[in-house]
N, C-alpha and C positions, 0 to 999 in steps of 0.2 A: 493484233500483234504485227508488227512489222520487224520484218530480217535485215539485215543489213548484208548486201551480195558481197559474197566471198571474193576475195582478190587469189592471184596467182600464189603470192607471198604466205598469203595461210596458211597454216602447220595444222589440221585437221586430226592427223593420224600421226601418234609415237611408234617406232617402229623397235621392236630390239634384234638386235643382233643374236645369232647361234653364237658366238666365242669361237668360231673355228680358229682366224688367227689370233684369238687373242681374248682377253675378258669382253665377257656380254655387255653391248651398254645400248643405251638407247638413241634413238635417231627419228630428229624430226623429221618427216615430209611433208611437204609441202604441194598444194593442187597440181599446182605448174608440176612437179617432179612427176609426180603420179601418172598424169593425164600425159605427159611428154611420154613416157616410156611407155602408158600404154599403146598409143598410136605407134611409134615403133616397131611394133608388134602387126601391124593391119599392111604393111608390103609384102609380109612372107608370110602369110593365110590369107586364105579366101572362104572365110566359113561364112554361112549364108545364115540366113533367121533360120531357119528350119536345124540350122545343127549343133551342138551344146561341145561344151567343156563341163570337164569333170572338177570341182572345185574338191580336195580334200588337203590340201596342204592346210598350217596352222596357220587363222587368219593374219593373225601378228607381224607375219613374214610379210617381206617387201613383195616380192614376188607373188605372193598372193593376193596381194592387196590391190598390185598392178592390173593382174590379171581378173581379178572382177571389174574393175574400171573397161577394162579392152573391151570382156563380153556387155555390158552396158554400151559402151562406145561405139559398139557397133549393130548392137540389138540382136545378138545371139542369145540362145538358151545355155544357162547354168545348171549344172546337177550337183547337188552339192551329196556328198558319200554319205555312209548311213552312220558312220562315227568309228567303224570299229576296222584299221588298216589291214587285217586279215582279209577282210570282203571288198577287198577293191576290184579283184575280176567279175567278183556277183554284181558289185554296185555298175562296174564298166557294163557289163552284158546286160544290164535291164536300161541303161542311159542308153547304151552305143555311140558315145563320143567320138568328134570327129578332131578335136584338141585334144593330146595329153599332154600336162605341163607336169614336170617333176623335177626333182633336183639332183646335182649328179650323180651321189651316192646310189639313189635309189635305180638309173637309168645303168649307171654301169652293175649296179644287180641282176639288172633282169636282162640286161647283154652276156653277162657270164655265166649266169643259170641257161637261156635259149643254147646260147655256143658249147655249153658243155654236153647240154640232152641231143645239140646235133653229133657231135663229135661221138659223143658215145655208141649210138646205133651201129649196128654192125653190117657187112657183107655190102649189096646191093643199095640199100635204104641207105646205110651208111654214107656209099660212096656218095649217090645223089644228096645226100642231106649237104656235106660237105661241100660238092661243088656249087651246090646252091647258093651258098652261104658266102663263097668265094666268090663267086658270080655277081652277087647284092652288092656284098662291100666293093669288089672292080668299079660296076659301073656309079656306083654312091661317091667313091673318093672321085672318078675321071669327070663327073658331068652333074653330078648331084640327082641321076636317075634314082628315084626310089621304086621301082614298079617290075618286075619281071614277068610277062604275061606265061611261062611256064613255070616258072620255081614256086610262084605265088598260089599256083591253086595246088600244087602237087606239096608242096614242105612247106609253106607258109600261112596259108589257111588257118591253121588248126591254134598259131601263133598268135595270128590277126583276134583269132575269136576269142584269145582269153582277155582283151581290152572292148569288146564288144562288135570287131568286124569292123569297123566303118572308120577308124583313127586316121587322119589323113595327115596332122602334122603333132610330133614330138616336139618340145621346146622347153630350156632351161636357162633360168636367166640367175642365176646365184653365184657359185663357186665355179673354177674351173672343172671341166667333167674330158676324160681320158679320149684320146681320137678314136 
């Protein structure tokens, strides 16, 4: 049997849309699309063979689809979730992914569930939780520091371990997601 090699122009993969702005419909892409936005993706990560993405978005999705191409493109390891969105911390903590790709909705959830369980603690704990958190976002917005080598083992640890410890970059390529 003989294949005939795919050009850039091939539409391999239907894609549909959420309906966010508007009715569901579908959308061809094409290799070239695909492959273009995966590499996009490989200036700002540096993940190594040795370290995985968690795949659990619905294949369907662009974004999804992009992102199994990257990890391919670059010969990273994929973990694909166990099916059921409730165990995404169980699935994160036996992977230890060092990509989390999500999409906004879900990202600005788990910023306002983290901000809320700091803000709440009381007294001492409280205060440091807080300044902690002030601290992160300072130097996040001024230089794009993600790292605090005291906040991070004292109030962030515990944060870190519920995606498995090791997440080195967050990424969402869909909708607009809140600063």
């Amino acid at each position: 049997m003989v294949f005939d090699k795919c050009k850039g122009d091939d539409c391999p993969i239907f894609s549909y849309t959420s309906g966010t702005t508007g009715d569901s419909k579908g959308v061809k892409l094409s290799h070239k699309n695909i492959l273009s936005s995966a590499y996009t993706i490989i200036p700002y990560s540096h993940l190594t063979i040795e370290e995985s993405c968690i795949s659990y978005l619905p294949y369907p999705h662009s974004f999804e689809q992009v992102l199994t191409f990257y990890g391919i493109v670059i010969g990273s390891k994929i973990g694909y979730y166990s099916g059921d969105p409730g165990k995404i911390t169980e699935d994160c903590a036996l992977l230890r992914p060092a990509l989390f790709p999500s999409v906004p909705r879900l990202f600005n959830r788990i910023y306002t569930t983290i901000k809320g369980k700091l803000e709440a603690q009381k007294g001492c704990t409280g205060w440091i939780a807080r300044h902690a958190l002030d601290a992160k976002l300072f130097y996040a917005r001024r230089d794009g520091t993600a790292t605090h080598s005291c906040y991070d083992k004292l109030v962030f640890k515990k944060i870190s371990g519920l995606l498995g410890g090791q997440v080195r970059y967050m990424i969402t390529g869909s909708a607009p997601i809140d600063s």
